[in-house]
N, C-alpha and C positions, 0 to 999 in steps of 0.2 A: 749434210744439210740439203735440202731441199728447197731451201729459200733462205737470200742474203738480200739485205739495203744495200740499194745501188744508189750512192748519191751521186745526183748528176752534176751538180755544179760542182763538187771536189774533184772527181772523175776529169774531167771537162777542162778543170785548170792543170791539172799534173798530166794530161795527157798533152796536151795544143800543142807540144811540138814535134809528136810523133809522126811517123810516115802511114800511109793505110795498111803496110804490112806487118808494121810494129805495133799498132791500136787494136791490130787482129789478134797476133799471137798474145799482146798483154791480156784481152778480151780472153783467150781461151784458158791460158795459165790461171787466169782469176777464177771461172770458172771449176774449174777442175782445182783449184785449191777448197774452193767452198765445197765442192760436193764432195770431196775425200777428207776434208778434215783433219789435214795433213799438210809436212811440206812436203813441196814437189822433190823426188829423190836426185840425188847427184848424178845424173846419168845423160848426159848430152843426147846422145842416140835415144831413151829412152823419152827424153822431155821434147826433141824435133817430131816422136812421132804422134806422142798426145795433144802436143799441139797444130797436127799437121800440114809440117812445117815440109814441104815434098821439092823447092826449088833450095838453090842457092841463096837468095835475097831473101826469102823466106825464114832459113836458117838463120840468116845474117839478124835478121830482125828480130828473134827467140834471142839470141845470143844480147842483144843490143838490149831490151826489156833486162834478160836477169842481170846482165849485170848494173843497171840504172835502180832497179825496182824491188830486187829481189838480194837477200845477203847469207849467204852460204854458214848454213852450221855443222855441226859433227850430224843430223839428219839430215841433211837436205838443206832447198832454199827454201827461206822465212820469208812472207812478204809481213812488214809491221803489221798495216790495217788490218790486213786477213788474221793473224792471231788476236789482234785485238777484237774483232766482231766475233770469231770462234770463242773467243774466254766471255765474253758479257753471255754470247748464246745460249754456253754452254753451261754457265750460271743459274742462268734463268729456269732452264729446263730443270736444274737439280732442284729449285726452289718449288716449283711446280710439280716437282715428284713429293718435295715434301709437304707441304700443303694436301695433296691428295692422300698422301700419305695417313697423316694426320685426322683427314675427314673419315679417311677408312677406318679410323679405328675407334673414330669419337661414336660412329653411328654402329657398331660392333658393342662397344661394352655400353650403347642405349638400350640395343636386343637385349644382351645379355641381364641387365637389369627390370627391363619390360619382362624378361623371362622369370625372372626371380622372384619377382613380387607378385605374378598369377600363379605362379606353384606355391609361395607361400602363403598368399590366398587362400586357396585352396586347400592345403594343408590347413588355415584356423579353421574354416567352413566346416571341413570334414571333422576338427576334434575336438568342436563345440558344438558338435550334435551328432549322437552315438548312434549306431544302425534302430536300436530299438525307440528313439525317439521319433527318428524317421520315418520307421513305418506307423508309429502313432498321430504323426500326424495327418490331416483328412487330405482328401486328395486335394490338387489346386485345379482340375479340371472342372470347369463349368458345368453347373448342374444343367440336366439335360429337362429338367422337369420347368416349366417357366414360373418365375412369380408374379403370384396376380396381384398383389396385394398395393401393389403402385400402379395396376392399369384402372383410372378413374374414365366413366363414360366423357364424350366430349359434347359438353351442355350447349353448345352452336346448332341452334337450328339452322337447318337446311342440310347439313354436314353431312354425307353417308356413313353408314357402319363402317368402322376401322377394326372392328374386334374379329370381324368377321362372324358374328353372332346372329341369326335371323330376332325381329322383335317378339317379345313373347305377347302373344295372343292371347294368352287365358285371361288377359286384364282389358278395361276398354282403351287405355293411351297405348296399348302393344296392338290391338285391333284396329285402331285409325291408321297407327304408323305403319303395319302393313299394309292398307288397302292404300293408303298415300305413297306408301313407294312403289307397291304393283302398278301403281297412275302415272309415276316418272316424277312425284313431288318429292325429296331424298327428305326423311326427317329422323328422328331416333326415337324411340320410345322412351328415351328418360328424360328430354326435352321439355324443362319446366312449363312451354308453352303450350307443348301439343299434350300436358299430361293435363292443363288446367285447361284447355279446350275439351277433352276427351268428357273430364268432369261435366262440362257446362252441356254436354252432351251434342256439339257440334261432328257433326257427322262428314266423312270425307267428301258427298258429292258436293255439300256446301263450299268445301276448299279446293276442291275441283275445278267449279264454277268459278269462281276468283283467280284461280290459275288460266283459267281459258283467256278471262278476260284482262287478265296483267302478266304475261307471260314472261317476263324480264323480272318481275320481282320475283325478291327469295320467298324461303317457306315460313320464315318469320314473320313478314311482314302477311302474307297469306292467312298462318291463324289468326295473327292479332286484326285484320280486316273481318276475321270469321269470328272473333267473339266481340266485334264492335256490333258487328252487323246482329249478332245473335241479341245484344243487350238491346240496342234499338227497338228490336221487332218485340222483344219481350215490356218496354215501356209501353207496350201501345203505339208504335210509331208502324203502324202497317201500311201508310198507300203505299201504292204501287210497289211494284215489286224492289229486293232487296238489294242494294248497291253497294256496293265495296267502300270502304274509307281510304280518305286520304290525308294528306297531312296540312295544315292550316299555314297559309302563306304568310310571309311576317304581316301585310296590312289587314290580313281578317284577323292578325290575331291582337293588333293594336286595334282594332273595329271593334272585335267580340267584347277586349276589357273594357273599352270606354262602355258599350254598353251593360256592359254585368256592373258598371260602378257608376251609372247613371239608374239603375233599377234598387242597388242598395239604397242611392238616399234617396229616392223617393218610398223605399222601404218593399218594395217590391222586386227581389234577387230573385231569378229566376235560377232553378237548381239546373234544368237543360244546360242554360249557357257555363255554368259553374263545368260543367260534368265536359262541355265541348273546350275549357280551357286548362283543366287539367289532365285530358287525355292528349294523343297526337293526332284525332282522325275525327272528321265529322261526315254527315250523312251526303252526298252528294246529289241533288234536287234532279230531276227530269230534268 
C-alpha cells in the first residue's frame, strides 16, 4: 500500500503510555506493515534491523511494542487493525477492478453492436439496389450549368445589377438605365419606374439635374420627381424653370383638402388640387 488512515485520536489513546523509543519503533513496524502487506516475519534480528533498532534500549523497545501490540501466528506477527485496514483495502480494490471491469466490456459489446448494424446496413443498401440500377441512376453531382428560371430581375429601384448583366440598349428604358449608371444614378432596366419614365420620354440629363440637386435621395424618388416635373411642364405649368417635387407635409395636406372640399360645394373642384392630393409631390414655388 502506498497509503494507510492514520487515525489520530485511536493512535493517541493506545499509544499515551509509550516511551519515545517505543512510539518509534511501533511508528516504523506500522509502517512497514502497510507497505508489505504482510506480517512482520518472526525474526527478531530481522525485525531490530527494519526497524532500526541499533542501541540496546532500542531493541528493548521493539521487543516491548510486539509483544503489547503485535500476536505471533504460524506467518509471522499480526497487528489486528493492520489486517483489518489491509482486508476493507483490499476489498475495495477488487470491487474497483470489477466495476472497471464491467465498463470494459459494457462499452466493448456497444462497438461490437455499433459495428453490426453499419455492416448490416450496408449490406440492405448494397441488395436493394443492384449494380445495374446504380449506374442508372443520374449523377447526384450538381449540375454545373445554372438554372435561370428562378433568377427574377430585382424591381427596387436604385439597386445595382446583381445578375451581372449590362442593361440592353436596343430599347429606350435599357438606354436611360445605362446613361443613368454611366452618371453614378445605379437603376435597372426592368425597373417599372425608369421603364414608364423612359416611355414618358424623360431623358437622363433631367434625372441628373435632380440628382445634383437632392443628392441623398434614392433613384426612385429621382424618376418619380422626373415625371412629376415632366407632367407639370406638360399641363402648361411652365414659369420659371423646372423644380423637383417633394412631398406634402401633414398640414398642407390637411390645408390642400379643406380646400379642394371648400371648392366642391361651392361647385367649383379644382382638378390641379385633386391631382396634388392624390399624388405624394407638389411643384415647389421660387
Amino acid at each position: 500500500m502506498n497509503f494507510y488512515k492514520h487515525h489520530i485520536g485511536d493512535y493517541a489513546a493506545a499509544t499515551a503510555h509509550l516511551s519515545w523509543d517505543e512510539d518509534m519503533a511501533y511508528t516504523r513496524l506500522l509502517r512497514w506493515y502497510y507497505q508489505h502487506e504482510k506480517a512482520i516475519p518472526d525474526d527478531r534480528r530481522a525485525i531490530y534491523r527494519l526497524a532500526r533498532a541499533s542501541s540496546k534500549p532500542q531493541r528493548e523497545a521493539v521487543d516491548a511494542v510486539l509483544d503489547e501490540f503485535f500476536s505471533l501466528e504460524e506467518d509471522g506477527w499480526h497487528q489486528k487493525r493492520c489486517d483489518e485496514e489491509l482486508s476493507r483495502a483490499n476489498a475495495q480494490a477488487e470491487a474497483n477492478r470489477r466495476v472497471a471491469a464491467d465498463r470494459e466490456e459494457r462499452r466493448r459489446k456497444h462497438r461490437e453492436q455499433s459495428t453490426n448494424r453499419a455492416d448490416n446496413a450496408n449490406e440492405s443498401s448494397n441488395e436493394s439496389c443492384s449494380r445495374a440500377e446504380h449506374e442508372s441512376f443520374p449523377s447526384r453531382e450538381p449540375s454545373q450549368t445554372p438554372d435561370s428560371r428562378h433568377q427574377t430581375p430585382d424591381r427596387k429601384a436604385g439597386t445595382p445589377h446583381t445578375t451581372g448583366q449590362a442593361p440592353d440598349v436596343g430599347n429606350p428604358a435599357g438606354r436611360l438605365a445605362a446613361a443613368l449608371n454611366r452618371a453614378g444614378v445605379r437603376v435597372t432596366s426592368q425597373d417599372p419606374r425608369l421603364i414608364e419614365a423612359a416611355e414618358a420620354g424623360i431623358t437622363a440629363a433631367e434625372v441628373i439635374e435632380l440628382r445634383d440637386l437632392y443628392p441623398d435621395k434614392p433613384a426612385a424618388y429621382l424618376l418619380k420627381a422626373a415625371a412629376s416635373q415632366r407632367a407639370n411642364g406638360a399641363s402648361g405649368d411652365t414659369h420659371g424653370p423646372r423644380q423637383p417635387a417633394r412631398r406634402l407635409s401633414a398640414v398642407e395636406r390637411v390645408e390642400a383638402n379643406i380646400e379642394r372640399n371648400r371648392r366642391e360645394r361651392e361647385g367649383a373642384a379644382d382638378p390641379a388640387a385633386g391631382d396634388v392630393l392624390e399624388g405624394t409631390a407638389v411643384r415647389v414655388a421660387n
